[in-house]
One Martini backbone bead per residue (centre of mass of N, CA, C, O) as a GRO file, in nm:
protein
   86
    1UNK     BB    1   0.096   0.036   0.024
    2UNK     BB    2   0.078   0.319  -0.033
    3UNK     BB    3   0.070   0.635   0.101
    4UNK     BB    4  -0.173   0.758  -0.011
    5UNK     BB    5  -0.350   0.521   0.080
    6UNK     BB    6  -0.286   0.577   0.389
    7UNK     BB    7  -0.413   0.833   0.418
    8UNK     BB    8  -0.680   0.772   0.331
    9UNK     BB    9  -0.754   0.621   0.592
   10UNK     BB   10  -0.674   0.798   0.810
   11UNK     BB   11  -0.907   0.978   0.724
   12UNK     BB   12  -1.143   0.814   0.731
   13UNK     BB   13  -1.024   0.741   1.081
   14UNK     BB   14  -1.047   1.068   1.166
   15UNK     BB   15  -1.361   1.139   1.057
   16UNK     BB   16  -1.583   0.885   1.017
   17UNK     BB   17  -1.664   0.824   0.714
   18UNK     BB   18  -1.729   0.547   0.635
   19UNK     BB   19  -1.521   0.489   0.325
   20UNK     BB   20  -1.554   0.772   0.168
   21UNK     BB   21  -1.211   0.801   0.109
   22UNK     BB   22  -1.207   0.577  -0.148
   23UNK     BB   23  -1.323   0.831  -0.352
   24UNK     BB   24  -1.108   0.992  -0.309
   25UNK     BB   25  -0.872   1.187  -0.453
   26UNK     BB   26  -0.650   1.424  -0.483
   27UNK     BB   27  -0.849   1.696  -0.534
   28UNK     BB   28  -0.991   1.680  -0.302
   29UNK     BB   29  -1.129   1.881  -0.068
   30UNK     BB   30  -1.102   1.956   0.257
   31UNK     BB   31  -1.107   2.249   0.365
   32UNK     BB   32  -1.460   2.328   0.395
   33UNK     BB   33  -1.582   2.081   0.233
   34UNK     BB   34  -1.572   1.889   0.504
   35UNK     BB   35  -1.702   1.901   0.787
   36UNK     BB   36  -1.553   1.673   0.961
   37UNK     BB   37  -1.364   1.915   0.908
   38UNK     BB   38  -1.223   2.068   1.202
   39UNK     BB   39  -1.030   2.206   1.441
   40UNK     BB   40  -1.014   1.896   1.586
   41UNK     BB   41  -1.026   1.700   1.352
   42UNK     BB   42  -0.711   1.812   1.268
   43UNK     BB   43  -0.559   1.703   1.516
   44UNK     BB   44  -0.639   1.405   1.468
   45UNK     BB   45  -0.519   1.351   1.249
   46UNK     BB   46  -0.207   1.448   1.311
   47UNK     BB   47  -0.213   1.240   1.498
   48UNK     BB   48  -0.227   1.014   1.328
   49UNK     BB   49  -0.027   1.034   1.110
   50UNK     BB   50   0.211   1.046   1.326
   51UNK     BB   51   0.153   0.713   1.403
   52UNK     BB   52   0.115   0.566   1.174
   53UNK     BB   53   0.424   0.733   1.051
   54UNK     BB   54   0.630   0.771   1.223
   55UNK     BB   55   0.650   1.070   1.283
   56UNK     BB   56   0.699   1.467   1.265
   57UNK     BB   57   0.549   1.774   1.319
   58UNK     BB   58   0.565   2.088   1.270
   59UNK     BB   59   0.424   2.401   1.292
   60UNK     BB   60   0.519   2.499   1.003
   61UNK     BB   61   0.391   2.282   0.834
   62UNK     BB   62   0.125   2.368   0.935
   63UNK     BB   63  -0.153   2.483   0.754
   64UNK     BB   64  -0.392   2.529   0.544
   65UNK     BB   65  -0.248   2.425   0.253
   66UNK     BB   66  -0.264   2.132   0.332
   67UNK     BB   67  -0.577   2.118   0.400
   68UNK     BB   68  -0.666   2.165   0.064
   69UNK     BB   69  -0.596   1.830  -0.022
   70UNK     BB   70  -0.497   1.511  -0.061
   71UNK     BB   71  -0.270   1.589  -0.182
   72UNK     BB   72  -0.108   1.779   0.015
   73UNK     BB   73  -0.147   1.608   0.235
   74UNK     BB   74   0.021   1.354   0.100
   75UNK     BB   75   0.287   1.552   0.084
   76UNK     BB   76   0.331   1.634   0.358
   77UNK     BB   77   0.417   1.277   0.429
   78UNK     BB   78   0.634   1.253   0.207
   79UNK     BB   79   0.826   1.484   0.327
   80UNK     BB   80   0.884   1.343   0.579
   81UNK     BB   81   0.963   1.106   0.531
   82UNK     BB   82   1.204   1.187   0.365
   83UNK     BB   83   1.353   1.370   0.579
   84UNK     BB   84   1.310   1.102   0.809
   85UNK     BB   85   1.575   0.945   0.606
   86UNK     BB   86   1.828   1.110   0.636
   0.00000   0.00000   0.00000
């Protein structure tokens, strides 16, 4: 499973979409346009994200345009994967 479908799971289950994101793309909007994310349920994504791939963000890294689209937010995971890799 790459990365990406990986992303689309952890939003699955940090939103409780109940499989609706299996059929996110990359362009689906997310911030605005899906209710069930707010500004609670950001946190607990980013904390998803976070433990699930063994991860941490800094401050810097989260903005506003990280979660406007599922491209986004999964360039944002695979940007952490490759900098703590090196």
């Amino acid at each position: 499973m790459n990365v990406y479908e990986q992303v689309l799971r952890v939003l699955d289950s940090a939103l409780n979409l109940q499989g609706r994101a299996a059929t996110f793309g990359p362009a689906t909007p997310l911030l605005g346009a899906l209710p069930e994310l707010d500004s609670m349920a950001v946190l607990a994504l980013i904390t998803e994200l976070e433990t699930h791939f063994g991860i941490t963000f800094s401050d810097d890294d989260l903005h506003a345009d990280v979660f406007a689209s599922v491209g986004s937010l999964s360039a944002l995971v695979q940007q952490q994967l490759a900098r703590q890799a090196t």
